[in-house]
N, C-alpha and C positions, 0 to 999 in steps of 0.2 A: 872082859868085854869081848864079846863075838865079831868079826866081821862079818859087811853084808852078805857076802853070800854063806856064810855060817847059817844066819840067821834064815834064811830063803830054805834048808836044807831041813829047819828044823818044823816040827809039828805044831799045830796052834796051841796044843795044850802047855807044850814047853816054850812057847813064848811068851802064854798068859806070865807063867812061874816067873821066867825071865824078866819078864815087867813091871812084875809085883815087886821082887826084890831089888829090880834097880829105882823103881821110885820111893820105895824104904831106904836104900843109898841114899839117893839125892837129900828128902827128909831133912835125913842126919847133918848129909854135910850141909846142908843149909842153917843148919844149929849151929855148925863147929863154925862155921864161919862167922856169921853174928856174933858167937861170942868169943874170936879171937884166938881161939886156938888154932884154926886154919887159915894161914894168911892167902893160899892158892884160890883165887875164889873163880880162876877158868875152868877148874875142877865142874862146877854145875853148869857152865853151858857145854862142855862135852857130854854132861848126862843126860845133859834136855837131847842134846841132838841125838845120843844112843838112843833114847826114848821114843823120839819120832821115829827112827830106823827101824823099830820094832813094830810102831803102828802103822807105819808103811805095809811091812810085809806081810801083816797081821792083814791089815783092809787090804791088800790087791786081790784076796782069794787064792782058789788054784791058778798055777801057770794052763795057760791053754795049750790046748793038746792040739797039734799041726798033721794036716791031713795032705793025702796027698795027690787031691780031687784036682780037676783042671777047674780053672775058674769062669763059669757062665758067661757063655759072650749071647749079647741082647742085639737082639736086628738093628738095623739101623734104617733112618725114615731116607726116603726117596726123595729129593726134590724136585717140585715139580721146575717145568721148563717154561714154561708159561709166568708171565710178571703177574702181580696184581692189577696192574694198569689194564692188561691186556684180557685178564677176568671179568674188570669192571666192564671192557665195553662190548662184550657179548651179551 
């Protein structure tokens, strides 16, 4: 098993692969355990979680690419000096 930023590092095609064969893992060991030959049964929620960790990285897309524009400043309103009170009775 890869760590996450293993996994971050690698291509989507090599994640599909990687996905595919650890849910054929899991599968199995879900067999071996039902039937007794594998008493470790924390074995499958480490793989579910490996699993999710792949389709994390899988669905976040590219990392975004950081520029290094200044960030737009927007006017700001004037207020006026005058109340509403003092609107109304003109």
């Amino acid at each position: 098993m890869y760590t996450f930023n293993d996994l971050r590092d690698m291509s989507a095609p090599e994640l599909q692969k990687e996905l595919k064969n650890v849910r054929q893992e899991l599968f199995e060991l879900r067999i071996t355990v039902r039937s007794g030959k594998e008493k470790d049964a924390a074995k499958i929620h480490k793989l579910q979680r490996y699993i999710a960790q792949i389709l994390t990285v899988l669905n976040a897309g590219p990392a975004p690419v950081k520029t290094a524009l200044k960030p737009e400043v927007k006017p700001t309103k004037v207020a006026s000096k005058t109340s509403k009170k003092a609107k109304a009775n003109k």
